[in-house]
C-alpha positions in Angstrom: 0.3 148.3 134.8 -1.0 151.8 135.9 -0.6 152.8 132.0 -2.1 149.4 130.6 -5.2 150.5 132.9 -5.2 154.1 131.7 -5.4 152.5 128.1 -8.7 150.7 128.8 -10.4 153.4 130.6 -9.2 155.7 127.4 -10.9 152.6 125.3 -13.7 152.3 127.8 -14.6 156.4 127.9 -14.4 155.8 123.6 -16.3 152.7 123.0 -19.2 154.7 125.5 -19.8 157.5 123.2 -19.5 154.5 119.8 -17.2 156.8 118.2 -13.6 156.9 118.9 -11.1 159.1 119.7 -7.4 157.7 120.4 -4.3 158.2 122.3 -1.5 157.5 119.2 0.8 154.8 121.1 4.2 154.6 119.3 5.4 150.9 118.6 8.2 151.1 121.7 4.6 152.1 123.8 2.6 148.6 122.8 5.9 147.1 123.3 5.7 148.4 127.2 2.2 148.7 127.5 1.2 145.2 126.4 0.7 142.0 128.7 1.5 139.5 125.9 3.0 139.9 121.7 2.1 137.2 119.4 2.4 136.2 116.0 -0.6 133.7 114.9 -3.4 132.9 112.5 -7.3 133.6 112.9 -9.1 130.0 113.5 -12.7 131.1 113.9 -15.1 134.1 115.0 -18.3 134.7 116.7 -19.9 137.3 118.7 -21.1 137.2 122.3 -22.2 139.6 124.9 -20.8 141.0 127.9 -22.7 143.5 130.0 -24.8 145.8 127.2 -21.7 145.5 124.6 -21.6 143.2 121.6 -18.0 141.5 121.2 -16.4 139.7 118.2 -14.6 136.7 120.1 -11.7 135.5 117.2 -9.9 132.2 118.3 -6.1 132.5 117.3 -3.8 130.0 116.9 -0.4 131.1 118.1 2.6 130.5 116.4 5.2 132.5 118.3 5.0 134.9 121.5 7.4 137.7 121.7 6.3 138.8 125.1 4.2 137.1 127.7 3.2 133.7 127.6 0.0 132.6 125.8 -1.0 129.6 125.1 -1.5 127.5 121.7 -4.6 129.2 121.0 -6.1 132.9 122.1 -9.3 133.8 122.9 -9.4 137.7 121.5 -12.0 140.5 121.5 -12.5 143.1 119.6 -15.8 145.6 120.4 -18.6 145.4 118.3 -20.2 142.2 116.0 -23.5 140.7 114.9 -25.7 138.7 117.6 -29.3 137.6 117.2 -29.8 140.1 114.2 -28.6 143.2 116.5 -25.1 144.4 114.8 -22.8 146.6 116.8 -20.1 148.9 115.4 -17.7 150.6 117.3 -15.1 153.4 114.8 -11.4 152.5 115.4 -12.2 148.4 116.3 -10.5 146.3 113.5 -11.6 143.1 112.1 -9.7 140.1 111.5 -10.0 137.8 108.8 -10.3 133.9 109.1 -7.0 132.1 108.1 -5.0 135.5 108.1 -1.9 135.6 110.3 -0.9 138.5 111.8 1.3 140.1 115.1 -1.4 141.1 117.5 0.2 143.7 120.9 -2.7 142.5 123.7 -3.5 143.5 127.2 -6.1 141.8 129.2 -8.6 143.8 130.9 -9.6 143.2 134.8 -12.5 141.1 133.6 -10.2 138.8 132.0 -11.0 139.8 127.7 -7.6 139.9 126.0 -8.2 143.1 123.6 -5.6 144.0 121.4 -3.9 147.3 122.7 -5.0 150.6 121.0 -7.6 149.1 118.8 -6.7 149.0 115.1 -3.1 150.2 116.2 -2.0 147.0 117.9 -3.0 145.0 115.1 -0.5 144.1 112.3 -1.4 142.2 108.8 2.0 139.4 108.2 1.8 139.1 104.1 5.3 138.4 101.7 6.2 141.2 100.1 7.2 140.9 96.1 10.5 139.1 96.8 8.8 136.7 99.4 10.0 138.3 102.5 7.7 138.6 105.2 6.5 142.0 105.9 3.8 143.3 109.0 1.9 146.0 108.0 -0.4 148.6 109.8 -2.8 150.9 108.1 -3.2 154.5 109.3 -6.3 155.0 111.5 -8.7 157.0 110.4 -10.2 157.4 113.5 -9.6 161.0 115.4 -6.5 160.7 117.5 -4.3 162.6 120.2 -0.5 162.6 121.1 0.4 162.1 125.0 0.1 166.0 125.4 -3.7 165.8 123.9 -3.2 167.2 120.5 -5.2 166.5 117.3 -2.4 164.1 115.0 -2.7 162.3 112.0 -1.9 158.9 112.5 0.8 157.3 110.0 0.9 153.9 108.5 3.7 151.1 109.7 5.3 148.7 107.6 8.4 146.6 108.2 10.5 143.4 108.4 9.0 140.9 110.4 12.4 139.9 111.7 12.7 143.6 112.1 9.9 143.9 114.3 10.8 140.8 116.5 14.1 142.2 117.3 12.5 145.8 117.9 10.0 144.1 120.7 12.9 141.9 122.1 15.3 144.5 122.0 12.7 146.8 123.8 11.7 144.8 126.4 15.4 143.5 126.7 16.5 147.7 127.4 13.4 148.2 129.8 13.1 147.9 133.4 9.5 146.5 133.7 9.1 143.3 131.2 
């Protein structure tokens, strides 16, 4: 909990200044760090406010959880959006696509948004891949980003199995102490 919470004040510190700097989390760290891992599909979108910050709100359907429980459907925010003509951008915050599925690593912060962990990083496109098998796939961030020790890193892309990645988060969480 105590790193989930050092997480969002990192996010929190970034989306301040509008320009992001991030803490590189491996895939075994938003296996840990997360509250909840699903798989599901983008329904709809719109953008609210809470406090001074513009959020996109994404509705997503869920079609399997790998950690946590969520229910059918997710209520998701991602910083930044367009509300009564005022647009908001924060560097690092993805955007989703209506009807596109993907594996999303969450935490929820204390006032109850579920964000997806690490910006971009815990967000994962599901597509087929030539021969049909699905593949998730993470784009490297080009926002500036730091290893645990606070050096500058170039952040790498991910792309795997989905089956791969399900057994990766299962066997993680199965091989940790705190679930």
């Amino acid at each position: 909990m105590k790193s989930v919470l050092s997480c969002g004040a990192l996010l929190a510190v970034c989306m301040s200044a509008q320009a992001s700097t991030l803490l590189q989390l491996s895939l075994d760290d938003m296996i840990r760090k997360s509250t909840v891992v699903v798989r599901g599909t983008v329904q709809r979108n719109q953008s609210a406010l809470h406090g001074s910050v513009i959020y996109t709100h994404y509705q997503v359907r869920v079609s399997e959880v790998w950690k946590g429980s969520a229910p059918g459907s997710l209520d998701i925010v991602v910083p930044g959006g367009v509300l009564n003509g005022a647009r908001e951008t924060y560097s690092g915050a993805p955007s989703l696509v209506n009807g596109h599925e993907y594996v999303l690593y969450l935490w929820t912060s204390k006032t109850g948004l579920t964000q997806i962990i690490g910006l971009s990083q815990g967000l994962f496109d599901v597509r087929p891949d030539a021969s049909g098998q699905l593949m998730v796939t993470r784009a490297p961030s080009s926002e500036r980003m730091l290893d645990s020790a606070g050096n500058d890193i170039k952040d790498g892309s991910l792309q795997m199995a989905i089956t791969d990645m399900r057994t990766r988060v299962l066997s993680t969480l199965g091989s940790s102490s705190g679930k």
